[in-house]
C-alpha positions, 0 to 999 in steps of 0.5 A: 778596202773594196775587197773587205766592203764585199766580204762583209755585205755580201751574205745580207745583200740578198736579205736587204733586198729579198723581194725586190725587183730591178728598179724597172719594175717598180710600179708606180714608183718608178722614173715618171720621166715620160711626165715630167718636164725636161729640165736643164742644169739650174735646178734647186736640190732641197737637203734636209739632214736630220741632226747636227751632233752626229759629226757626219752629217755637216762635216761629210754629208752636206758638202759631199752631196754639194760638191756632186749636184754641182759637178752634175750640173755644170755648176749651175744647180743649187742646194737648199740646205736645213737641219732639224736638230733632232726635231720631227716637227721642225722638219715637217716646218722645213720640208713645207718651206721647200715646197713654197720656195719651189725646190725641184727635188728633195732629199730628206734623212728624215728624223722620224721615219713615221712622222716624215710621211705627211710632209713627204706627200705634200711635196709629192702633191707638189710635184717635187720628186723626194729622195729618201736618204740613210733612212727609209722614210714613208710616204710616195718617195721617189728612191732610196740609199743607205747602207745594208743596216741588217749586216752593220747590226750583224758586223757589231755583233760578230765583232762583239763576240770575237772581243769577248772570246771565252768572256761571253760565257762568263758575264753578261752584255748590255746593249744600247740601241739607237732611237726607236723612231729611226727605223734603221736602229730597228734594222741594226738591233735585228741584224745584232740579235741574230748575231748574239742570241744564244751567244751570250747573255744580255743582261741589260737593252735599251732603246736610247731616246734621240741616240744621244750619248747623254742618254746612253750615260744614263743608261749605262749608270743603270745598267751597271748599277742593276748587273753590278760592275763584275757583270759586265763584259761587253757593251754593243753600242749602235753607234759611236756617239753613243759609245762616247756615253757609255765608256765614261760611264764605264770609266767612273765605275772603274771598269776597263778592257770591257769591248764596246761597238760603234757605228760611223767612224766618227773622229773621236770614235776613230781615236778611241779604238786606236787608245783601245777604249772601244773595240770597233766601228762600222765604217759607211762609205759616206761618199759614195752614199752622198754621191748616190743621192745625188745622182738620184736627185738631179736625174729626177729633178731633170725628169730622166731615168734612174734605171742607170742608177738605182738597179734594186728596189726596196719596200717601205711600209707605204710604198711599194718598189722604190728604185734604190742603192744599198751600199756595203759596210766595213767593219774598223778596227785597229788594223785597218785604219790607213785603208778606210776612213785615211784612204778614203779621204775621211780624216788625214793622219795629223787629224788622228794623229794629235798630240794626245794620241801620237803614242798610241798611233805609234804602236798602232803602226799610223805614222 
């Protein structure tokens, strides 16, 4: 697997990181230790987590980053956790109440990048460090990990294509992004386009409100409605809960064998490309990301280094240089299930391989 992680981020590393330097190099953004008070292990880490529909985010993200503050620690640090259900505004409330609680450090996958940025500032104003993750938010952010989300847009594109075969001159794709307020949907179309532009005709995008699967439903009635059925011949989904939406709008226009992509490696999206329902997912290697994270938020949160941790440094549209931690991607498909997400320790077999996909799993070769 590690080997395949390599394969597909290594081309876009460079553009994920063009101009960047080492993390050491980063102005004013780099490790303020020499400010900062020592502190020792009982520290208060603040998680704000953007979403609960998207299954990863209580069921991988929370406990994982949990488990490792504590571990570095030596069990003494506490993690503050709240969720703004999609919510922009209830997370600016929830970042203003872990700075009067007096958290050391935060890490914020922010709802909405843009509208993150006063909060941001105001925990920075603080003194609380802040550790961007999964999403690039603005603001005086401390450091930053996610995913190389150019190439995961250029993974679904290229697996789109190599579903289609011959069928990308002869129909047309829809193409159903994320929400415009995440910036990494942005990053994800881009890396897609740059990969089906001139390949095949789009016939129908969207940018989907909220990247609720509801919303891609709708989307797609429209879509098929407006191309006609005959029309279409693949979907690019950004991701899998999305994808969800899509295939039952498919199924009510009985349409099947239409490839659709995804994004996460969700459970149902997992079962769903063993079914052949949809074609491929990008699988994140959630662990390490958490992991990073993490690390990040106890170095600052203790006033050390991060030279050990973050060797790049990105750009945001109001900081400049913050030490960060990019993490390769995976393109899943049938063939590589036992060597992802089950290797990982993602999901076990039994939790695939129910009763309503034994069949499937069978043919696939998951026994």
């Amino acid at each position: 697997m590690r080997r395949a992680a390599v394969a597909v981020a290594a081309g876009a590393m460079a553009v994920s990181l063009a101009a960047c330097g080492s993390a050491k190099e980063s102005g004013d953004n780099a490790d303020s230790s020499d400010s900062a008070a020592k502190k020792g292990d009982a520290i208060k880490v603040g998680l704000l987590l953007p979403e609960n529909a998207t299954a990863r985010y209580e069921k991988l993200d929370k406990p994982l980053i949990e488990k490792k503050v504590k571990e570095l620690t030596d069990n003494k640090g506490e993690v503050v956790y709240a969720n703004a259900k999609q919510d922009a505004s209830l997370q600016n409330q929830q970042v203003d109440t872990m700075v009067t609680n007096k958290v050391d450090v935060l890490i914020v996958d922010a709802v909405d990048y843009k509208a993150i940025a006063g909060s941001v500032k105001k925990a920075k104003d603080a003194g609380i460090k802040v550790v961007a993750y999964d999403r690039l938010a603005e603001g005086p952010i401390d450091a930053y990990t996610s995913f190389d989300n150019v190439t995961v847009g250029k993974t679904q594109g290229e697996a789109l294509l190599k579903a289609l075969g011959d069928k990308a001159e002869d129909g047309q794709i829809v193409m159903m992004n994320g929400s415009a307020t995440d910036p990494n949907a942005k990053q994800f179309k881009d890396g897609a386009h740059s990969v089906l532009d001139g390949k095949v005709k789009i016939g129908r995008e969207y940018d989907t409100k909220e990247w609720k699967p509801e919303n891609a439903n709708a989307n797609m009635e429209g879509a098929i409605s407006a191309l006609g059925k005959d029309k279409v011949v693949g979907v690019y989904s950004a991701n899998d809960g999305m994808a969800g939406g899509i295939i039952t709008a498919l199924k009510a226009a009985g349409l099947s064998d239409i490839p659709v992509t995804g994004q996460d490696a969700e459970l149902n999206g997992v079962q769903r490309i063993i079914t052949g329902e949809q074609y491929m997912s990008v699988y994140k290697s959630y662990p390490q990301e958490a992991e990073v994270a993490a690390e990040m938020a106890v170095a600052l949160a203790k006033g050390e280094s991060l030279d050990s941790i973050a060797k790049d440094s990105v750009d945001s549209a109001t900081t400049k240089g913050v030490p960060s931690v990019i993490v390769p991607v995976v393109s899943l498909t049938k063939d590589n299930i036992n060597d992802t997400v089950i290797k990982d320790g993602i999901y076990t077999l039994d939790e695939i391989c129910t009763a309503k996909y034994a069949a499937a799993c069978k043919k696939a070769g998951l026994q």
